[in-house]
BADRENMI-99577 format. One record per residue: residue number from 1; x, y, z of N, C-alpha, C in turn. Coordinates in nm, 2 decimals, padded with zeros to 4 digits. Layout:
BEGIN
(atom NUM,(X,Y,Z),(X,Y,Z),(X,Y,Z))
...
***
This chain:
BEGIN
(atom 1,(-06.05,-12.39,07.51),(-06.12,-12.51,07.52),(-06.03,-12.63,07.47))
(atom 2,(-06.05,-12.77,07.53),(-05.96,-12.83,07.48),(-06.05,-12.90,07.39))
(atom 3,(-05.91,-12.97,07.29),(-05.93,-13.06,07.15),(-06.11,-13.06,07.18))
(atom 4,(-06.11,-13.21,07.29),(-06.23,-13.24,07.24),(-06.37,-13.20,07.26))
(atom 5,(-06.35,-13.07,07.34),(-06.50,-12.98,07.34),(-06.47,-12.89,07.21))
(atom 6,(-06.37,-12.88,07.14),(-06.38,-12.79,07.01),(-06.45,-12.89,06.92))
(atom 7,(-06.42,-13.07,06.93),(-06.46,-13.11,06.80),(-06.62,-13.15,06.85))
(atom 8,(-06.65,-13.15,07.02),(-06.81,-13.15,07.02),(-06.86,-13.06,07.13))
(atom 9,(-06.91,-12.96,07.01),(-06.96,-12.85,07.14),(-07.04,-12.86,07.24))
(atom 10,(-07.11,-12.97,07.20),(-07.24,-13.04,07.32),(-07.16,-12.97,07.45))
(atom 11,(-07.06,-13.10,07.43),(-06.97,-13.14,07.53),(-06.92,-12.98,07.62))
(atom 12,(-06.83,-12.94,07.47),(-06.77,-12.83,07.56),(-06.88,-12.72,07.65))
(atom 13,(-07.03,-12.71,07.56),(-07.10,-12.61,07.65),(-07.14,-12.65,07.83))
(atom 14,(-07.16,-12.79,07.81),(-07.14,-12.92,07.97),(-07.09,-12.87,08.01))
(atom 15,(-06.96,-12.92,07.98),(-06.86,-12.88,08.07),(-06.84,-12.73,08.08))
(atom 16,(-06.84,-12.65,08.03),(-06.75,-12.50,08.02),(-06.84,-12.36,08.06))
(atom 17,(-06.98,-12.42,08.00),(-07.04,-12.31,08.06),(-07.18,-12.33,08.15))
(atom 18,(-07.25,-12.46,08.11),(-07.39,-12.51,08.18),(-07.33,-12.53,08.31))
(atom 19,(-07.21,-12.60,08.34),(-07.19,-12.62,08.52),(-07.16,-12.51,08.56))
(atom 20,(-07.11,-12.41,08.54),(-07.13,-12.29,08.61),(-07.25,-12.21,08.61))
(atom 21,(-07.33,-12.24,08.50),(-07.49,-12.21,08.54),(-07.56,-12.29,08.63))
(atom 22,(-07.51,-12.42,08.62),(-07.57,-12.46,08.73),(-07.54,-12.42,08.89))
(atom 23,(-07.41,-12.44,08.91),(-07.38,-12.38,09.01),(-07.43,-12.20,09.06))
(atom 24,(-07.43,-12.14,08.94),(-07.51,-12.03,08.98),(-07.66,-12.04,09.03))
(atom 25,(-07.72,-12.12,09.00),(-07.91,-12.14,09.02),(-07.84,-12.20,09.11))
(atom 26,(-07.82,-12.28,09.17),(-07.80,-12.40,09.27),(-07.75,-12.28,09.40))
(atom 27,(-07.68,-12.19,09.40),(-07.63,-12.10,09.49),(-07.78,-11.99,09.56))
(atom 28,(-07.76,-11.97,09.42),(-07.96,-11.88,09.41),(-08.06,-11.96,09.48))
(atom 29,(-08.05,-12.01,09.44),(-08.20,-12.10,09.53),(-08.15,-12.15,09.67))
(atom 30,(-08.06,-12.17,09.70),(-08.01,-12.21,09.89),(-08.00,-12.09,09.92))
(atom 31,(-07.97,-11.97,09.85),(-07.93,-11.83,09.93),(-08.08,-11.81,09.98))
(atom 32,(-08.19,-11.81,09.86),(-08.31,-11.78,09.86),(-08.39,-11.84,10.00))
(atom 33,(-08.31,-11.95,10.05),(-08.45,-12.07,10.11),(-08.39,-12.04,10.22))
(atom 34,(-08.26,-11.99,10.27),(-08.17,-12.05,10.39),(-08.11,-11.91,10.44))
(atom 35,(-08.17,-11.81,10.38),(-08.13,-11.66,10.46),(-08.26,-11.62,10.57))
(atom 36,(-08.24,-11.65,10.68),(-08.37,-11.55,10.75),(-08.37,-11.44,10.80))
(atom 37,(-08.26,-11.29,10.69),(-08.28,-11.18,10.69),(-08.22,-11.12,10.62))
(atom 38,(-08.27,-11.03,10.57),(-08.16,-10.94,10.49),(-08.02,-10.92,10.49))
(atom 39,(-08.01,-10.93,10.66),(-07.84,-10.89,10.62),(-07.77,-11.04,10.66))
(atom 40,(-07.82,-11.11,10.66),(-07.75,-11.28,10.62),(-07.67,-11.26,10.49))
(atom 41,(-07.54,-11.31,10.50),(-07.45,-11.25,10.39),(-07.50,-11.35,10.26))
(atom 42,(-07.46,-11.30,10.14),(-07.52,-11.36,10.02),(-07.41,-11.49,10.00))
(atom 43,(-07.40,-11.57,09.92),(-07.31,-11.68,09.87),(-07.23,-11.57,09.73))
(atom 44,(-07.12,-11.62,09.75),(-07.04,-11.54,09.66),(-06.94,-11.70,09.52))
(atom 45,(-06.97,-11.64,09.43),(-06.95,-11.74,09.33),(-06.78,-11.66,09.25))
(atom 46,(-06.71,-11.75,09.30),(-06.57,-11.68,09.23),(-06.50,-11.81,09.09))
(atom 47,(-06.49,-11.76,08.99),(-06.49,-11.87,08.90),(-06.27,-11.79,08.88))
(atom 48,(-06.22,-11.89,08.87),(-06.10,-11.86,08.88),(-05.99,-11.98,08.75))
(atom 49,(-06.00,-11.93,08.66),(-05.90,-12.03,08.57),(-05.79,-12.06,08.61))
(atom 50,(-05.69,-12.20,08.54),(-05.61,-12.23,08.61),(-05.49,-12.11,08.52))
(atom 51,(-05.53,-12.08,08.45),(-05.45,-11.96,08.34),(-05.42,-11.86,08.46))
(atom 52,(-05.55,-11.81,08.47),(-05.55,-11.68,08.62),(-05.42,-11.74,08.76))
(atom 53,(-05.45,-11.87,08.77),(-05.41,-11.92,08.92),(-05.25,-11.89,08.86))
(atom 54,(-05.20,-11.99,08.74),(-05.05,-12.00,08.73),(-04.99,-11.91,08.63))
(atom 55,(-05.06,-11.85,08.55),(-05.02,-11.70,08.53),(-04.90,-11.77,08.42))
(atom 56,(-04.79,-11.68,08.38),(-04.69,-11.70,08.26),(-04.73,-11.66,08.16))
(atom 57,(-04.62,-11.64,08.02),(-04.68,-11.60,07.91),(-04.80,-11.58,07.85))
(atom 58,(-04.86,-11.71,07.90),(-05.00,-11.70,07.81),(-05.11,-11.65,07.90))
(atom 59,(-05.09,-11.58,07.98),(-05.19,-11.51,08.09),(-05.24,-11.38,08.02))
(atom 60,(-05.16,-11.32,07.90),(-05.20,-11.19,07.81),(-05.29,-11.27,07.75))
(atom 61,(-05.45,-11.22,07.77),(-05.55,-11.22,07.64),(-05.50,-11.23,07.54))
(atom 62,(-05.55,-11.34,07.47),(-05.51,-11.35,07.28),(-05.60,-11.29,07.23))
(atom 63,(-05.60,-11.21,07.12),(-05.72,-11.22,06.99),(-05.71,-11.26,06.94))
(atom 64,(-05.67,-11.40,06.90),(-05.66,-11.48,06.79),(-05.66,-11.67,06.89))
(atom 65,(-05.73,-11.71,06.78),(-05.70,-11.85,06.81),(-05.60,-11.93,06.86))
(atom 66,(-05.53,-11.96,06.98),(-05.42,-12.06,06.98),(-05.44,-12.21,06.96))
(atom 67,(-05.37,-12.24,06.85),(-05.37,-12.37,06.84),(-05.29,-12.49,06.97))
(atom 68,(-05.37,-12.56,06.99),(-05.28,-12.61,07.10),(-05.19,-12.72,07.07))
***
């Protein structure tokens, strides 16, 4: 998380984890309204960090806090 969702978590939960809840309901509910059959393919939700995309040293999981 950066600086300043560490010093307000409001914030950080906003940004970091409620918009991908929302994007998840918001997917759920159009798949729900806008399929007229079972085998209508589902909406697929791929959450991809920029860590994952550009990879380098810090792509190993930490157990520990990095300070940034």
């Amino acid at each position: 998380m950066s600086g300043q969702s560490e010093s307000d978590f409001t914030l950080g939960y906003a940004v970091n984890l409620h918009s991908h809840l929302n994007l998840i309901t918001t997917a759920a509910a159009h798949a729900k309204s806008s399929r007229s059959s079972p085998s209508d393919p589902l909406p697929v939700y791929i959450n991809v960090s920029s860590l994952a995309v550009y990879g380098g040293s810090k792509a190993t999981p930490q157990s520990t806090v990095v300070p940034e």
